[in-house]
C-alpha positions as CSV (number, residue, x, y, z in Angstrom):
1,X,10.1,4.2,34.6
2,X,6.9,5.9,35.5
3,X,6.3,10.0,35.9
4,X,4.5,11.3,38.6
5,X,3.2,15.0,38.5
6,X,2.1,17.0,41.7
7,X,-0.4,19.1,40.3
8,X,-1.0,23.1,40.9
9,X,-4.7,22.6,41.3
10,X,-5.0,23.6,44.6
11,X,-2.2,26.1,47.4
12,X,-3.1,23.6,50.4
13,X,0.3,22.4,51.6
14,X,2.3,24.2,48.4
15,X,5.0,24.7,50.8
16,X,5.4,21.1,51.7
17,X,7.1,18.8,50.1
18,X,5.7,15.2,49.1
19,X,7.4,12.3,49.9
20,X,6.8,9.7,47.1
21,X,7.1,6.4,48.7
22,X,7.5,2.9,45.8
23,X,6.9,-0.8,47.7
24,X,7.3,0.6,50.9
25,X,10.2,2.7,50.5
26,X,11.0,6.4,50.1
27,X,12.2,7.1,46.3
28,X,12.0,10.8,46.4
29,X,10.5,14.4,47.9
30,X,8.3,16.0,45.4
31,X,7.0,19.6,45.0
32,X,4.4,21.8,44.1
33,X,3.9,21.5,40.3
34,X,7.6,19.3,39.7
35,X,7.3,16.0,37.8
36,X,9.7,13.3,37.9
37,X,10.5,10.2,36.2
38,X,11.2,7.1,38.8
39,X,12.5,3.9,37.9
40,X,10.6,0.6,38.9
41,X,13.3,-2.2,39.8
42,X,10.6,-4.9,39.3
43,X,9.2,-2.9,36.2
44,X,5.5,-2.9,38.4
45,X,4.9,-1.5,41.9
46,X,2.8,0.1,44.5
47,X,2.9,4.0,44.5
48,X,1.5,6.4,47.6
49,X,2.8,10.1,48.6
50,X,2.4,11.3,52.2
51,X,3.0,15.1,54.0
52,X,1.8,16.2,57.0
53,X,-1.9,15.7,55.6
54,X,-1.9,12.0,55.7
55,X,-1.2,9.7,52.7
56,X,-2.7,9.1,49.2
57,X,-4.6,6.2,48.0
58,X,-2.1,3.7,47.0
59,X,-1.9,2.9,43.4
60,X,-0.6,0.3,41.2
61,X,1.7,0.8,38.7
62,X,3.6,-0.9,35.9
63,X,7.1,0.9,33.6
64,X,5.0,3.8,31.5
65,X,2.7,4.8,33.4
66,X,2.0,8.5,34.3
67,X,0.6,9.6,37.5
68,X,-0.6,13.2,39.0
69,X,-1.4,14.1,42.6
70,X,-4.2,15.8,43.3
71,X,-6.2,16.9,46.1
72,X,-9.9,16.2,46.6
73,X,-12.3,19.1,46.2
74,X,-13.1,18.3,50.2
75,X,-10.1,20.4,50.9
76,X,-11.6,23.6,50.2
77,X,-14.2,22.5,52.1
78,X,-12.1,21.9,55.5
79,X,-10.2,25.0,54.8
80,X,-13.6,26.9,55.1
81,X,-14.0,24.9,57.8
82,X,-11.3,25.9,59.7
83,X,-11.4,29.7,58.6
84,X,-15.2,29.6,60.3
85,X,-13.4,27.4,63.4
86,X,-11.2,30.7,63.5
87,X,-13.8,32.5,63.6
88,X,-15.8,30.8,66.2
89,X,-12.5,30.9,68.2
90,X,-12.3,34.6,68.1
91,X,-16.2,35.2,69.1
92,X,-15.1,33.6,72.3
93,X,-12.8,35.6,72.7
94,X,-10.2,33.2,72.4
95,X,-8.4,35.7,70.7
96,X,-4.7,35.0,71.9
97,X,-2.9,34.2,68.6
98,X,-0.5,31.6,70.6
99,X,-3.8,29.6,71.5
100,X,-5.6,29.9,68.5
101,X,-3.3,29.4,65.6
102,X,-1.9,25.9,67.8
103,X,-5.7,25.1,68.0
104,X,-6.6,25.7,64.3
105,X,-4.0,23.9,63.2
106,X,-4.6,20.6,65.6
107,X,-7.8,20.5,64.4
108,X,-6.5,21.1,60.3
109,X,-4.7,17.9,60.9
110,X,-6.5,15.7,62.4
111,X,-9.1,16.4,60.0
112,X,-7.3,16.3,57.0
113,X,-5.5,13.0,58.3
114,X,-9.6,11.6,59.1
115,X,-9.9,12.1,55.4
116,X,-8.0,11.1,52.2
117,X,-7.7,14.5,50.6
118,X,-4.7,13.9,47.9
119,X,-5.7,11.7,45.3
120,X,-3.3,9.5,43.2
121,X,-4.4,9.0,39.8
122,X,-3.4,7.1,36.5
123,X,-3.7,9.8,33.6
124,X,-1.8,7.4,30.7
125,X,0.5,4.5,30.2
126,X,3.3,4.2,27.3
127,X,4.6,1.1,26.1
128,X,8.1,1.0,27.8
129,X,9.4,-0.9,24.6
């Protein structure tokens, strides 16, 4: 058994749900700030979580082990970016909200999907005996 923690440490994609994917195969949807305990048929494995962002590093894990997702500190960064894209947008007068929200939002995911922004992480392992 492992526990995996989505951590509250940032809002970016707090209404999405994470799917937490074990060998290659979904196990479960996770979200914002739930933990869950997930069995390991083989007692080890390979972890990732995706969303509409992209996907995590993958991680390796063994029955005991604790994980969190988290999210880089880049993703403030590209959510600046995109507020100051808006803005840009709305100097040239590209001011039509059906234009510019489908726009700003292309260019959210492509750039967070460039980048690995959520961050698996080992934070303790327990002897499963």
């Amino acid at each position: 058994m492992i526990t995996i923690k989505r951590k509250r440490d940032i809002v970016s994609g707090a209404a999405l749900k994470y799917k937490v994917w074990i060998d290659g195969e979904v196990a479960t949807k996770l979200s914002y700030g739930e933990v869950q305990t997930l069995s390991l048929p083989k007692g080890t494995g390979t972890v990732q979580v995706t969303n509409l962002n992209g996907k995590s590093n993958s991680l390796d894990v063994q029955d005991g082990d604790s994980i969190e997702i988290s999210h880089s500190s880049l993703n403030l960064w590209v959510f600046l970016a995109l507020f100051i894209f808006g803005l840009v947008l709305q100097a040239l007068e590209v001011s039509f909200f059906l234009v510019t929200l489908p726009i700003a939002l292309i260019f959210y995911i492509i750039v967070t999907r460039m980048l690995k922004l959520t961050i698996l992480e080992k934070v303790g392992t327990k002897s499963p005996h």
